[in-house]
MOPAC internal coordinates of N, CA, C and O (Angstrom, degrees):
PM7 1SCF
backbone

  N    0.0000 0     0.00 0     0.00 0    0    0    0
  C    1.4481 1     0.00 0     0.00 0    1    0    0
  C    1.5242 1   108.22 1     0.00 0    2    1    0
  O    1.2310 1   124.31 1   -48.41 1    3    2    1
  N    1.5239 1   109.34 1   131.59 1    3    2    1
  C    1.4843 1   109.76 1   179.67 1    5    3    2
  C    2.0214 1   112.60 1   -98.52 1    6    5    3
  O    1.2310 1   120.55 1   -50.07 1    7    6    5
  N    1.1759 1   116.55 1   129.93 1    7    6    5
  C    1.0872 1   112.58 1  -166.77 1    9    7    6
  C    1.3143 1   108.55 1  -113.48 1   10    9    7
  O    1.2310 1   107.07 1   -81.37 1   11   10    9
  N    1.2471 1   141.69 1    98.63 1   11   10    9
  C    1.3713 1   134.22 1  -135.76 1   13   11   10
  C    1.9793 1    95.65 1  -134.11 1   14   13   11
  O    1.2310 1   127.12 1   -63.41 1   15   14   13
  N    0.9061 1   103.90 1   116.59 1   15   14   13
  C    1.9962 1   122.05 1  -168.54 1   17   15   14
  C    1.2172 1    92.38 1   -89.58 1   18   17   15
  O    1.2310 1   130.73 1   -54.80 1   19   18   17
  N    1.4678 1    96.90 1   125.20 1   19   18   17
  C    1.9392 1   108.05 1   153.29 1   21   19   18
  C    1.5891 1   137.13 1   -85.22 1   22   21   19
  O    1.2310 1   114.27 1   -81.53 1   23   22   21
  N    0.7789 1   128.46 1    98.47 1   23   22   21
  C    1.6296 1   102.47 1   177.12 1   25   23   22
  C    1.7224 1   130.26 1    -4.67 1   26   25   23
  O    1.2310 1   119.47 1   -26.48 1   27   26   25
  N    0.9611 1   118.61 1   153.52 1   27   26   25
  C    1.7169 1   123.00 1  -154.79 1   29   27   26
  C    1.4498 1    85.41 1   -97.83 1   30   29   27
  O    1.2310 1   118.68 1   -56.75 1   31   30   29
  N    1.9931 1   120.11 1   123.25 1   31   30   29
  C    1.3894 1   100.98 1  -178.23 1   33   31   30
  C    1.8435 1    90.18 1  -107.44 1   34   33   31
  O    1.2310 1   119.59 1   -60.25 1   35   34   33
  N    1.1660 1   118.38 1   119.75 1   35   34   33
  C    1.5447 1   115.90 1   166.45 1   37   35   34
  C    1.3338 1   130.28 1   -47.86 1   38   37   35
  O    1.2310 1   121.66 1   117.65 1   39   38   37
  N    1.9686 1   114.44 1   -62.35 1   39   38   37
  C    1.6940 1   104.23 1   135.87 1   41   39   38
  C    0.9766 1   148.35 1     8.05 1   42   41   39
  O    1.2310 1   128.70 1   101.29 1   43   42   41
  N    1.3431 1   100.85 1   -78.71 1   43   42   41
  C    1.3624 1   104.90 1   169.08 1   45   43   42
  C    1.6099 1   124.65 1   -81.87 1   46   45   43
  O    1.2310 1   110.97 1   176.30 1   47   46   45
  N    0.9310 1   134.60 1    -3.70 1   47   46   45
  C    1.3052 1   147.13 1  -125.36 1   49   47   46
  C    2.1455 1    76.28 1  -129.97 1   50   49   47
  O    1.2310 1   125.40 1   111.57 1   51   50   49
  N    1.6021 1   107.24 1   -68.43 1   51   50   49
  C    1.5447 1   108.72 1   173.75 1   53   51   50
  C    1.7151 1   110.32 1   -57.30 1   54   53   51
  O    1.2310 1   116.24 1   148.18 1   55   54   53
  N    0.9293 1   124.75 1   -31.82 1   55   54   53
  C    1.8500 1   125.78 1  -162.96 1   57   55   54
  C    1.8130 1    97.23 1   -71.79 1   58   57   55
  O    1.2310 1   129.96 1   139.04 1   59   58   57
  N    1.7103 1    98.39 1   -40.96 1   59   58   57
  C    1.6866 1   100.21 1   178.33 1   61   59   58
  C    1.2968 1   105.57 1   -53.39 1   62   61   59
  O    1.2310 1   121.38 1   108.24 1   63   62   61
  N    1.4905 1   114.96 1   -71.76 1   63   62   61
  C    1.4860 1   125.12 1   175.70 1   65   63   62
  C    1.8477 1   123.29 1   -20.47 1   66   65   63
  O    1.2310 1   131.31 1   150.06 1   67   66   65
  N    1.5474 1    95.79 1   -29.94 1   67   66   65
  C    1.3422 1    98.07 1  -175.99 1   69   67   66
  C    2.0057 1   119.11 1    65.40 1   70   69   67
  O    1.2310 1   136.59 1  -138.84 1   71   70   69
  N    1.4364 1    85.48 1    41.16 1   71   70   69
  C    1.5065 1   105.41 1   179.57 1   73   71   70
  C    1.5218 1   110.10 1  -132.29 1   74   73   71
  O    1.2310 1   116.78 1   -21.94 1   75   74   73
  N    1.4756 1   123.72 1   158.06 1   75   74   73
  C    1.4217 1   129.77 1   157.97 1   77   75   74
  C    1.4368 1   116.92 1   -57.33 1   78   77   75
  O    1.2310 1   121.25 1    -1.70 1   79   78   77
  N    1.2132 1   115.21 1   178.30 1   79   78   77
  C    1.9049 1   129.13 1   179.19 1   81   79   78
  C    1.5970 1    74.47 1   -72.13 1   82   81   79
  O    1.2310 1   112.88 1   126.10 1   83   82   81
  N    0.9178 1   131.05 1   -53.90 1   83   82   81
  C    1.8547 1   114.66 1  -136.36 1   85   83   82
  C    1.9599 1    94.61 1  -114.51 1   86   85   83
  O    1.2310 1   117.73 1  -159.78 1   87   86   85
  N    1.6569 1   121.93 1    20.22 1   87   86   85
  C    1.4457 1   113.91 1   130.41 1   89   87   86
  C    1.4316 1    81.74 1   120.60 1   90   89   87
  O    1.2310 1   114.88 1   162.21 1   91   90   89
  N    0.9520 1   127.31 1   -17.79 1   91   90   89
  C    1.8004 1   110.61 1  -159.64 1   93   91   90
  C    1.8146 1   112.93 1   -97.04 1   94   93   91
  O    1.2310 1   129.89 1   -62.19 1   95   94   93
  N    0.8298 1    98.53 1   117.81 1   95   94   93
  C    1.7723 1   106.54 1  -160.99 1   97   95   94
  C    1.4199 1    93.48 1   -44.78 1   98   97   95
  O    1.2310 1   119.69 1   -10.78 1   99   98   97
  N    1.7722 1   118.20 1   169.22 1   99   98   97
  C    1.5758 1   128.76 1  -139.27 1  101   99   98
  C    1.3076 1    97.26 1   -91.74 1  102  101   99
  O    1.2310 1   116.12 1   150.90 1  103  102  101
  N    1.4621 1   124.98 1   -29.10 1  103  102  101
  C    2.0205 1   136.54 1  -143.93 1  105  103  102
  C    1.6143 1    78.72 1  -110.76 1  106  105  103
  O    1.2310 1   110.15 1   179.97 1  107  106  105
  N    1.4601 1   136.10 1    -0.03 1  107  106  105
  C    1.5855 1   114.60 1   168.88 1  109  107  106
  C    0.7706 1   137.05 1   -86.05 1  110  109  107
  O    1.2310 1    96.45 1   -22.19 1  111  110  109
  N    1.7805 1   159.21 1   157.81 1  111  110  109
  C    1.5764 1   132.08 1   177.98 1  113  111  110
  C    1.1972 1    87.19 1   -82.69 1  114  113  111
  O    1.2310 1   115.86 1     3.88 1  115  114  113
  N    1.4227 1   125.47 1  -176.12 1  115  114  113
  C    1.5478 1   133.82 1   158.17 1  117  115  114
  C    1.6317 1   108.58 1  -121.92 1  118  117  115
  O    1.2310 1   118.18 1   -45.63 1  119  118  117
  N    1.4215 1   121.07 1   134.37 1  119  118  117
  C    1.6802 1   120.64 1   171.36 1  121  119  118
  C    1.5193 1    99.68 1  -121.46 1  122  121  119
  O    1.2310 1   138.31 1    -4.20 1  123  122  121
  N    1.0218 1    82.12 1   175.80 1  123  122  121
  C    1.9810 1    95.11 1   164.83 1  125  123  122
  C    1.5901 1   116.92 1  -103.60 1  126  125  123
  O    1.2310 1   114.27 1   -77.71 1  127  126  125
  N    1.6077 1   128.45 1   102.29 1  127  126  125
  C    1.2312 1   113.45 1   154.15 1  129  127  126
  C    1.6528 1   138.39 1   -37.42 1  130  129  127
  O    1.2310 1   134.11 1    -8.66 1  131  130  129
  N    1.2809 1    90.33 1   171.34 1  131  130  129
  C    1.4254 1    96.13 1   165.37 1  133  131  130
  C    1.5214 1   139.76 1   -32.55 1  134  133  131
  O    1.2310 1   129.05 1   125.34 1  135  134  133
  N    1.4554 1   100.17 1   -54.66 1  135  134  133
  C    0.7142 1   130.34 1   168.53 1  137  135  134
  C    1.6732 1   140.57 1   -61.15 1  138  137  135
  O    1.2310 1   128.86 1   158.05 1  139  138  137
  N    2.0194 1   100.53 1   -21.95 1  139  138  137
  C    1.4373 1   115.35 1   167.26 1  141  139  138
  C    1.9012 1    85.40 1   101.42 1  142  141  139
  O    1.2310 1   111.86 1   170.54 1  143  142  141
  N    1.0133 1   132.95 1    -9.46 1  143  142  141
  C    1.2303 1   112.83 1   166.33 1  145  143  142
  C    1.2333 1   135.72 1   -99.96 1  146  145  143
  O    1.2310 1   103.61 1    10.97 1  147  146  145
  N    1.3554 1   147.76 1  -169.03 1  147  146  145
  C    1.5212 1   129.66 1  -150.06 1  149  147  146
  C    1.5518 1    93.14 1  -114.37 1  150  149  147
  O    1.2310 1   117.17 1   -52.20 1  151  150  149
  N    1.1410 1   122.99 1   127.80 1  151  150  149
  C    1.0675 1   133.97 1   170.62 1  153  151  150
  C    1.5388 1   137.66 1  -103.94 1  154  153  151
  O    1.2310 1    96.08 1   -32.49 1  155  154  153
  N    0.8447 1   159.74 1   147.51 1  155  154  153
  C    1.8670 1   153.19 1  -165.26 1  157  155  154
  C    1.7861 1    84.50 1   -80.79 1  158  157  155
  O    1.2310 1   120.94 1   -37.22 1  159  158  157
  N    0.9562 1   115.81 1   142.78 1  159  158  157
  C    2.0901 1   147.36 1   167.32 1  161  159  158
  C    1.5343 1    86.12 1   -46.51 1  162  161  159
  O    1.2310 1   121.29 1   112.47 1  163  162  161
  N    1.7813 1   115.14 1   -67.53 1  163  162  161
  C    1.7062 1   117.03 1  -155.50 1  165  163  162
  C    1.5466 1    81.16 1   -61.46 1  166  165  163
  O    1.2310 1    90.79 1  -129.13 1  167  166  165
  N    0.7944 1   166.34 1    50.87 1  167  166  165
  C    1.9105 1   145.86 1   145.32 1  169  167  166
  C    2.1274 1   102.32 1    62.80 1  170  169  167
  O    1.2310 1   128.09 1  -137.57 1  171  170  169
  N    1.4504 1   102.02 1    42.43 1  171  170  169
  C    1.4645 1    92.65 1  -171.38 1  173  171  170
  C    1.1432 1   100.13 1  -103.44 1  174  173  171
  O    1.2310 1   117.16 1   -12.36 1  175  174  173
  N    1.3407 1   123.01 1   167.64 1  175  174  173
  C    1.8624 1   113.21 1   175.96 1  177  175  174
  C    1.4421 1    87.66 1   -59.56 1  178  177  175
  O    1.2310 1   130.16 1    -7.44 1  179  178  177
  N    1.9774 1    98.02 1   172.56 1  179  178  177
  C    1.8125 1   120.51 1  -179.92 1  181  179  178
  C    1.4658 1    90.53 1   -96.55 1  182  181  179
  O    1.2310 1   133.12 1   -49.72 1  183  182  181
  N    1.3215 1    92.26 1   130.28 1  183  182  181
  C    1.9406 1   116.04 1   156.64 1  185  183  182
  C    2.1310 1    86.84 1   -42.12 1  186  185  183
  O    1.2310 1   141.34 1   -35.10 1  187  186  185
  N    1.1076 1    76.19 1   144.90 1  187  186  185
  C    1.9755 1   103.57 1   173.94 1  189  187  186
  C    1.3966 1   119.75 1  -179.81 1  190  189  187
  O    1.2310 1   132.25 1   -16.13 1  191  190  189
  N    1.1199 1    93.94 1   163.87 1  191  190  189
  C    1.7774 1   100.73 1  -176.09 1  193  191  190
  C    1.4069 1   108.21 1   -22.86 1  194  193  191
  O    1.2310 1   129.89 1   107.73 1  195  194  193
  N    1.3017 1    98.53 1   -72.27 1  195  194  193
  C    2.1019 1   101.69 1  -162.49 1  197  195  194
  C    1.2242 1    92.36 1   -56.85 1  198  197  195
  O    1.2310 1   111.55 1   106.19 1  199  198  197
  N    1.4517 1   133.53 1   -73.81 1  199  198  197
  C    1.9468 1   105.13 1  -157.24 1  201  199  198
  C    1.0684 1   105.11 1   -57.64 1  202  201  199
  O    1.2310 1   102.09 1   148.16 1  203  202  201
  N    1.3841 1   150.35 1   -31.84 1  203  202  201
  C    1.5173 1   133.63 1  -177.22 1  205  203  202
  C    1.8667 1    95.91 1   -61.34 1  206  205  203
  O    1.2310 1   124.38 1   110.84 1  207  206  205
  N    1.0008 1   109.20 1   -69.16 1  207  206  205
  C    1.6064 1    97.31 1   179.98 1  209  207  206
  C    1.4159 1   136.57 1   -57.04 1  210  209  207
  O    1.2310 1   127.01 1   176.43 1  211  210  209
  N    1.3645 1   104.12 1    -3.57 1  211  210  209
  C    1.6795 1   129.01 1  -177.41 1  213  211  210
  C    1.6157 1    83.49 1   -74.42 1  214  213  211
  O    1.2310 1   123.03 1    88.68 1  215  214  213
  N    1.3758 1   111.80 1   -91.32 1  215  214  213
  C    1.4953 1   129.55 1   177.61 1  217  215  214
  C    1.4824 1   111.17 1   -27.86 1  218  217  215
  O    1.2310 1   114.40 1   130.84 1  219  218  217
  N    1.6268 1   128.22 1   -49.16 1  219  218  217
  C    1.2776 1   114.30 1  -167.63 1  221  219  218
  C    2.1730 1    99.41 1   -69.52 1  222  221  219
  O    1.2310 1   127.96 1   142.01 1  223  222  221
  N    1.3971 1   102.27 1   -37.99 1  223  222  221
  C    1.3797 1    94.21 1  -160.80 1  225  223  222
  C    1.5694 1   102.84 1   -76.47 1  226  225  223
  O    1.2310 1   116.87 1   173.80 1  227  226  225
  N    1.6967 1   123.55 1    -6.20 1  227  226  225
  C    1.9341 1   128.49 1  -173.61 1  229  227  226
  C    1.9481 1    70.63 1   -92.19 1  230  229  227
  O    1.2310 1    94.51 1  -175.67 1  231  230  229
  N    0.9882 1   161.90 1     4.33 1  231  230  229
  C    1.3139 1   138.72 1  -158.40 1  233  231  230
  C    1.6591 1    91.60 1  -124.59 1  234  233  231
  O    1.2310 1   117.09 1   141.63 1  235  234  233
  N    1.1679 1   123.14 1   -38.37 1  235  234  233
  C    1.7449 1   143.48 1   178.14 1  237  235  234
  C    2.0406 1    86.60 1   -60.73 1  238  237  235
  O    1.2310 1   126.83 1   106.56 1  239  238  237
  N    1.4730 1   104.46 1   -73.44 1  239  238  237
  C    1.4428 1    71.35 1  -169.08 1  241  239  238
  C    1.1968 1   128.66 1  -101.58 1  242  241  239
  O    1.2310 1   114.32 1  -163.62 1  243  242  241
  N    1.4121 1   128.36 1    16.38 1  243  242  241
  C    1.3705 1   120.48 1   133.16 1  245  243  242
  C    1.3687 1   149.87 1   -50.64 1  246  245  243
  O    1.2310 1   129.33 1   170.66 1  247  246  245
  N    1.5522 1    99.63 1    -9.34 1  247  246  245
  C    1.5003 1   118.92 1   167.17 1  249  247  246
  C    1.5258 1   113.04 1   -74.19 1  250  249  247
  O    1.2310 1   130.43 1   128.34 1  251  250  249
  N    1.1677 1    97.48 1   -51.66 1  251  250  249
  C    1.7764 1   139.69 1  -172.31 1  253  251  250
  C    1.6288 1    97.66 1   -49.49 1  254  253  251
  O    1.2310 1   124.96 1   132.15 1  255  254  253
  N    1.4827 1   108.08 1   -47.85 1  255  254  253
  C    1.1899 1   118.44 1  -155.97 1  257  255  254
  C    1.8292 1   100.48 1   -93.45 1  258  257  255
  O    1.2310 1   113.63 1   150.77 1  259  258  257
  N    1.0518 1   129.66 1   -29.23 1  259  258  257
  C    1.3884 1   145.91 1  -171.64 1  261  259  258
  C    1.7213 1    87.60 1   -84.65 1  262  261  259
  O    1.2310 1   115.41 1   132.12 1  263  262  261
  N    0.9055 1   126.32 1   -47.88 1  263  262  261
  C    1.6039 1   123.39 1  -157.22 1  265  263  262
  C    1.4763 1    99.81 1   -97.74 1  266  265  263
  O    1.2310 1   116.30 1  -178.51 1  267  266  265
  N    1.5937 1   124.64 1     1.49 1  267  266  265
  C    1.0491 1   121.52 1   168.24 1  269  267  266
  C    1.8775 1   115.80 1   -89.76 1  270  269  267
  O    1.2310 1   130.57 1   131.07 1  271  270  269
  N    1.6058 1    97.21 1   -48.93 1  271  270  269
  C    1.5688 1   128.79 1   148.90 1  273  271  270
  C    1.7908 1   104.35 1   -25.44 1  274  273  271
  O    1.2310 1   120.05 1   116.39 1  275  274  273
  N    1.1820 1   117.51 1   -63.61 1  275  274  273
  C    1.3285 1   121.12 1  -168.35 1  277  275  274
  C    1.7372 1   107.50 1   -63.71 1  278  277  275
  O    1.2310 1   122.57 1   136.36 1  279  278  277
  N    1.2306 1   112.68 1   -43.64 1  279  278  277
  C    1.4597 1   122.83 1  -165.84 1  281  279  278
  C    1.5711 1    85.87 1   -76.50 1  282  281  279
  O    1.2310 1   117.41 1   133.33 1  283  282  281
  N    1.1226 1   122.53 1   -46.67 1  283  282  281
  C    1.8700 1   102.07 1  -164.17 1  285  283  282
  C    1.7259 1   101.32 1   -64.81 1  286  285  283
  O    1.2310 1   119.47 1   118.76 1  287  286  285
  N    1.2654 1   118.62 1   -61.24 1  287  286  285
  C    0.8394 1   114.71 1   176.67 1  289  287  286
  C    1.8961 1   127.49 1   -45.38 1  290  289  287
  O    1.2310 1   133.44 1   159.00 1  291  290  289
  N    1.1324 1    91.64 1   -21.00 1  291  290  289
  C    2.1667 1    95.77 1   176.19 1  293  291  290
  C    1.2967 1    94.24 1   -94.18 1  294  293  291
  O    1.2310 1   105.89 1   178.55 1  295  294  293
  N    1.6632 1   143.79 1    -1.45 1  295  294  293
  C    1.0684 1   110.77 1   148.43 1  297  295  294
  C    1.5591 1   130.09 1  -111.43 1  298  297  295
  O    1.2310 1   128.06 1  -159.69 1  299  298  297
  N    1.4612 1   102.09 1    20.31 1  299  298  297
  C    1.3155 1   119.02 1   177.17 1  301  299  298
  C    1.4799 1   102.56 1   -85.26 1  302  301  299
  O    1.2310 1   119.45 1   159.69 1  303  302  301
  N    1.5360 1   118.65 1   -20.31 1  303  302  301
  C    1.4576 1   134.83 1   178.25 1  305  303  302
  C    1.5084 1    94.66 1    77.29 1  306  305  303
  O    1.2310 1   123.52 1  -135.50 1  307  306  305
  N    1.4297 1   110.86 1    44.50 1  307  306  305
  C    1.6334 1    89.74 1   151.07 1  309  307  306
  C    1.2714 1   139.19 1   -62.94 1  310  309  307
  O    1.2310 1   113.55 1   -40.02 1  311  310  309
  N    1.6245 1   129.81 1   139.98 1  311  310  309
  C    1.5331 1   116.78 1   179.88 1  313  311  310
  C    1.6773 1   124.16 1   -47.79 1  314  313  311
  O    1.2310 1   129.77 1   145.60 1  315  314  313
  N    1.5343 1    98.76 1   -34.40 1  315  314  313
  C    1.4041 1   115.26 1  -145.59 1  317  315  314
  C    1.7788 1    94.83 1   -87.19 1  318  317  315
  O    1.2310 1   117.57 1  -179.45 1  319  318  317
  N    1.2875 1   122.23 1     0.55 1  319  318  317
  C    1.4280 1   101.02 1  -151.92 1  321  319  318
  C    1.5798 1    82.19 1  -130.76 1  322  321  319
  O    1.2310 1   115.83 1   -54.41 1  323  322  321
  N    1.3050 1   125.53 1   125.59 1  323  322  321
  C    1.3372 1   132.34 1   173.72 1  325  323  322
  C    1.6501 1   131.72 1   -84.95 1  326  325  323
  O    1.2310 1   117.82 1   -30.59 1  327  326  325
  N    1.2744 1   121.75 1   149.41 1  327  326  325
  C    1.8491 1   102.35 1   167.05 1  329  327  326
  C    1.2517 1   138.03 1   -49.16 1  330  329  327
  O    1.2310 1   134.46 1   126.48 1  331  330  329
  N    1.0387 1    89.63 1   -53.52 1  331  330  329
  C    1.9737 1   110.76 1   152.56 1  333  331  330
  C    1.5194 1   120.77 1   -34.06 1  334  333  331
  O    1.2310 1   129.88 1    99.07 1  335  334  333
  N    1.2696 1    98.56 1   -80.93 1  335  334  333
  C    1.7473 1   101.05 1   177.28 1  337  335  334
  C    1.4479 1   106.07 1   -48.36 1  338  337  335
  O    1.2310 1   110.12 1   145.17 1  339  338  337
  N    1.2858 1   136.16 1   -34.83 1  339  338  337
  C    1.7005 1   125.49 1  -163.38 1  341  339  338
  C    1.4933 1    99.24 1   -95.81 1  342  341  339
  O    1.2310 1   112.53 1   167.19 1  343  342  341
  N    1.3627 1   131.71 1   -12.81 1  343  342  341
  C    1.2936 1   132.52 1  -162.95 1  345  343  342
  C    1.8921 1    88.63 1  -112.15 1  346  345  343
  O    1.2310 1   123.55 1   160.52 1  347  346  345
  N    0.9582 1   110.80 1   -19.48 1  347  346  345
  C    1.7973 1   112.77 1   171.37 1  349  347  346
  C    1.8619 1   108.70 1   -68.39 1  350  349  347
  O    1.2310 1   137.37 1   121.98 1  351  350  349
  N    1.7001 1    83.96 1   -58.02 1  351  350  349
  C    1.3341 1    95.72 1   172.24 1  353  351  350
  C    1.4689 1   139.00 1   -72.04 1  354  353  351
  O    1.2310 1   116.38 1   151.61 1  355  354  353
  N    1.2633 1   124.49 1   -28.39 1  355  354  353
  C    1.6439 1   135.01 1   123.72 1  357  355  354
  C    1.4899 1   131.64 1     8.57 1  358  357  355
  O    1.2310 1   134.13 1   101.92 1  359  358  357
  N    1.4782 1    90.27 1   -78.08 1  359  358  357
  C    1.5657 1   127.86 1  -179.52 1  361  359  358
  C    1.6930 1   104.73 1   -64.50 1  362  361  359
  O    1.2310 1   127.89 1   107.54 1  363  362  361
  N    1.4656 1   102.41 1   -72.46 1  363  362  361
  C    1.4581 1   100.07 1   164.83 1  365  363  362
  C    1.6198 1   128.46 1   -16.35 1  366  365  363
  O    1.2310 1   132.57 1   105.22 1  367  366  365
  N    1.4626 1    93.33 1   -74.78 1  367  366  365
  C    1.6426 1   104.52 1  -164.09 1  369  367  366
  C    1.6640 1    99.72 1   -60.61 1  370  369  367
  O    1.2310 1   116.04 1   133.38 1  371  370  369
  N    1.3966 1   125.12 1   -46.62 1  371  370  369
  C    1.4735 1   132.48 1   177.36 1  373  371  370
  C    1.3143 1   112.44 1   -32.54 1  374  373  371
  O    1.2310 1   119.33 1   127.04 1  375  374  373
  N    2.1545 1   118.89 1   -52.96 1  375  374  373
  C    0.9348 1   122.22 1  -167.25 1  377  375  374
  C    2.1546 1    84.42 1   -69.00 1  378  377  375
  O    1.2310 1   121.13 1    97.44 1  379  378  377
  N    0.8810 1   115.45 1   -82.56 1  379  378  377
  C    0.8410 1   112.76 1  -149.55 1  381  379  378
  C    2.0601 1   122.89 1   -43.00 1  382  381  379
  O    1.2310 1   116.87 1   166.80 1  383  382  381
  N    0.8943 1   123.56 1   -13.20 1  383  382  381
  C    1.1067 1   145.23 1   134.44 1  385  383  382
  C    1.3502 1   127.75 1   -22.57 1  386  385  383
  O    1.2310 1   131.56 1    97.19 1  387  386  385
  N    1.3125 1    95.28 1   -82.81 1  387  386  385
  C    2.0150 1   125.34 1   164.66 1  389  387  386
  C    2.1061 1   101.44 1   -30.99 1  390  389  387
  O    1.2310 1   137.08 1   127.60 1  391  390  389
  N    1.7289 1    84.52 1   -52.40 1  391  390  389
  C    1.4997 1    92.94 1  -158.37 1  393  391  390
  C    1.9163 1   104.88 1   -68.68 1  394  393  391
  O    1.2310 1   135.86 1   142.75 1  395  394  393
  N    1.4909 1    86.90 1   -37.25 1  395  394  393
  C    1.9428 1    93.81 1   179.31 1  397  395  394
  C    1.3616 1   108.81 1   -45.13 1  398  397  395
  O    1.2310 1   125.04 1   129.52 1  399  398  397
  N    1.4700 1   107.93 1   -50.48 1  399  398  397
  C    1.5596 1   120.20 1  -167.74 1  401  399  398
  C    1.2353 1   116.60 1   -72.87 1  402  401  399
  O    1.2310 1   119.43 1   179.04 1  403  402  401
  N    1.2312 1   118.70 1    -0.96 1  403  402  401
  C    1.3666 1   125.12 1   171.90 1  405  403  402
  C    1.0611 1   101.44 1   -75.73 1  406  405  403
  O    1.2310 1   119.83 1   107.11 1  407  406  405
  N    1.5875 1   117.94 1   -72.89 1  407  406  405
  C    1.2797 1   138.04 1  -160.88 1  409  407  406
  C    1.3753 1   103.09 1   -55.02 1  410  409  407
  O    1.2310 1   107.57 1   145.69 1  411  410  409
  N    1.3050 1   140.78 1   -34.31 1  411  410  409
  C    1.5658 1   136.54 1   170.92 1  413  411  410
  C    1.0746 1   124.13 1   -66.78 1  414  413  411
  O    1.2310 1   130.79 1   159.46 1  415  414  413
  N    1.8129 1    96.78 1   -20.54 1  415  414  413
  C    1.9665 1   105.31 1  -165.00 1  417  415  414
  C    1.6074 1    93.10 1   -76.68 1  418  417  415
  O    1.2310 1   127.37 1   126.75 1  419  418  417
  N    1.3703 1   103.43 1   -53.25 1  419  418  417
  C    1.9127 1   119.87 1  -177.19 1  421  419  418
  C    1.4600 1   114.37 1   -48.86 1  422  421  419
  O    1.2310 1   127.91 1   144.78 1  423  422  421
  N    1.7059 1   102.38 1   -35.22 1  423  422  421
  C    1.7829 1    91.86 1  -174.65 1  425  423  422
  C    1.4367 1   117.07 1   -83.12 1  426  425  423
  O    1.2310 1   129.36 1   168.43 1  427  426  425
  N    1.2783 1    99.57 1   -11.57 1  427  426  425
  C    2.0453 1   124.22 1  -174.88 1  429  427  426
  C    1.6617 1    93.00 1   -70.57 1  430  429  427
  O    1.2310 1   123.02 1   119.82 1  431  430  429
  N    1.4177 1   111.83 1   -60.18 1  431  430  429
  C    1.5699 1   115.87 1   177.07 1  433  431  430
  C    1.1148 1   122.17 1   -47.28 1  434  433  431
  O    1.2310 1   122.42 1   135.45 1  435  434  433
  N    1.7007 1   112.98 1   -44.55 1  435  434  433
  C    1.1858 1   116.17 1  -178.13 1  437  435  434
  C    1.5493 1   126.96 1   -89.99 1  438  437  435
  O    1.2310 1   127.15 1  -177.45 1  439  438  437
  N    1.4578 1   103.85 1     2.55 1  439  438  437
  C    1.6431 1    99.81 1   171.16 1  441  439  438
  C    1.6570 1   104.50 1  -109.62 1  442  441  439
  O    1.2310 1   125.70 1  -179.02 1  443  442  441
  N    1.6550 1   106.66 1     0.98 1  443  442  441
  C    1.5479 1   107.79 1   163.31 1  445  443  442
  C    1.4655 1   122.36 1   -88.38 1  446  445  443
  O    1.2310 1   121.76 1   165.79 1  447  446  445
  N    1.3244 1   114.24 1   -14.21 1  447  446  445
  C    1.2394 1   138.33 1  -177.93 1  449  447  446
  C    1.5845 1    91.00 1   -54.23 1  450  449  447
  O    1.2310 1   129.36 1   101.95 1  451  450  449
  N    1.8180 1    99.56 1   -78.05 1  451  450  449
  C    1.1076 1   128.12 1  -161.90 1  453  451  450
  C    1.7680 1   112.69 1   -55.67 1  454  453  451
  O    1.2310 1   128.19 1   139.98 1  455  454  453
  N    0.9751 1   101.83 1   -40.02 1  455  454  453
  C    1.6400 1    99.31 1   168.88 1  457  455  454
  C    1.2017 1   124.92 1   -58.79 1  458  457  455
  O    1.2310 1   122.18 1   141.75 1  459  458  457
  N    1.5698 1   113.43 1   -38.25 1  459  458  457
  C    1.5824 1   144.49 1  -178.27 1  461  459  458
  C    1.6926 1    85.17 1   -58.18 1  462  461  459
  O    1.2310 1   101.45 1   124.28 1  463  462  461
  N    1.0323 1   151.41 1   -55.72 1  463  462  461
  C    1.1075 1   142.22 1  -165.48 1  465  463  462
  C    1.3144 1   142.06 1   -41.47 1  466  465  463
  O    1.2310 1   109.21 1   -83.63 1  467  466  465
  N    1.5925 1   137.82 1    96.37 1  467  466  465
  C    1.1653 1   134.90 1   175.68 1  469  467  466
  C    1.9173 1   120.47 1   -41.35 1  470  469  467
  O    1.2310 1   126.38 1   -71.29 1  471  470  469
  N    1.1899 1   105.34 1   108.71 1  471  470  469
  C    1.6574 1   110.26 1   178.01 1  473  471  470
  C    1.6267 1   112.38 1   -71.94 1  474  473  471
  O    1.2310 1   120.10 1   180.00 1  475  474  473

């Protein structure tokens, strides 16, 4: 089997999400706060880094946690819960995991980068 990797398209990656380039879901207006930054129309806090990463890492272990759920139960021999589904779900939460730890390894680099920096 040939397993052949694409480049990571962000684009596309935000359009799934059903968000803008700059975070604010598609059905929102956008204004400028007080503050000069972009804010949601309803007066809600602005999509930004941390809640996108709040949500990706409550989404990491809710996978984690469902695919843990699945395994107790496949060895409790429930009827209802298959190999498949817990080995789907397994896999899942792993990737997503894998993927968290990226994203922590990169931001660790990149705020060492940034320190590393001659002023």
């Amino acid at each position: 089997m040939k397993l052949e990797l694409k480049p990571f398209d962000f684009q596309q990656a935000v359009a799934r999400a059903g968000l803008r380039p700059d975070g604010t879901p598609l059905g929102q207006a956008v204004g400028l706060g007080k503050a000069g930054r972009a804010e949601a129309a309803s007066g809600t806090e602005p999509a930004n880094f941390t809640t996108a990463m709040a949500q990706a890492l409550r989404a990491v272990s809710d996978a984690q946690l469902e695919s843990s759920r699945l395994q107790r139960e496949l060895q409790l021999d429930n009827s209802t819960v298959s190999v498949e589904q817990t080995m789907i779900a397994s896999a899942k939460s792993q990737i997503g995991f894998t993927a968290a730890l990226s994203v922590r390894n990169r931001l660790v680099q990149a705020y060492t980068d940034i320190m590393n920096m001659q002023v």
